[in-house]
C-alpha positions, 0 to 999 in steps of 0.5 A, a space after each residue: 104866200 104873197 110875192 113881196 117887192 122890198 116893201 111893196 106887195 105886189 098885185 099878185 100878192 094882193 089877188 091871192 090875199 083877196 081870193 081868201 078874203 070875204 067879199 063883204 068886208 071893207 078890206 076886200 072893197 077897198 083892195 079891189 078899188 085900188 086894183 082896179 085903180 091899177 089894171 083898168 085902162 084910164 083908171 078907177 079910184 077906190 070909193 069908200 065901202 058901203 056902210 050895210 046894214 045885217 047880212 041878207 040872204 039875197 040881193 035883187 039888183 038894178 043899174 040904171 041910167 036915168 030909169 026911174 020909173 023902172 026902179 020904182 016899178 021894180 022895187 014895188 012890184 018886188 015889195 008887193 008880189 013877194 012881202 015874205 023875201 022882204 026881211 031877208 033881201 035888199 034891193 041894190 040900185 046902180 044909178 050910171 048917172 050921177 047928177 043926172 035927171 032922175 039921180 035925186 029921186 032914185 036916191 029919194 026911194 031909200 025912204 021909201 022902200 024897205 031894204 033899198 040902197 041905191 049908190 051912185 057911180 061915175 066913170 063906167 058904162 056898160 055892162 062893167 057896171 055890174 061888177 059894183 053892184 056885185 062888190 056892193 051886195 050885202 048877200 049870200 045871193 045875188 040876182 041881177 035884173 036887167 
């Protein structure tokens, strides 16, 4: 049972309901936003959950910081090589960069490329950056390219 605080629920509490919850659901993202708000040095706000589209089987993912050329490159050789995955994969973008010089055209290739969703994310660096792409995968799998 949760450990309650008067009327507070306490970050415990909040941690036991979460190993219950679906990871996928927009409950579970924004809990985890507002955790991490609390327990990570300096803070982190709660972005508001992705809206997905069905679930998939597998997430094939990239975070980049002004990479391009690697993303595109990526995603078509993906798309190309491998059409069969096509329907039941997504390819997940982290751009690190926000308004950086290649933000606008990682965006772009969500017209693009079939099942690509790119998100844009400030305030971490390094490889903690794979924890959004992980909370933002819309799969049963998740594969990480780096």
């Amino acid at each position: 049972m949760p450990v309650v605080n008067s009327d507070r629920l306490s970050i415990e509490g909040l941690l036991e309901i979460l190993e219950k919850a679906d990871p996928a659901c927009d409950f579970y993202r924004g809990a985890a936003g507002v955790l991490d708000g609390l327990l990570i040095k300096g803070g982190w706000t709660a972005a508001a959950p992705a809206v997905h589209s069905e679930k998939k089987f597998l997430t094939i993912g990239m975070c980049t910081y002004d990479d391009y050329d690697g993303v595109y490159f990526s995603a078509q050789a993906i798309r190309l090589y491998h059409p069969e995955i096509t329907a039941e994969s997504e390819i997940l973008v982290i751009d690190n960069h926000p308004g950086g010089p290649c933000s606008q055209a990682l965006q772009g290739l969500q017209r693009m490329v079939p099942g690509y969703r790119c998100i844009s994310v400030e305030g971490r660096s390094g490889t903690a950056i794979r924890d959004i792409l992980f909370r933002e995968a819309n799969s049963e799998f998740v594969l990480v390219m780096d």
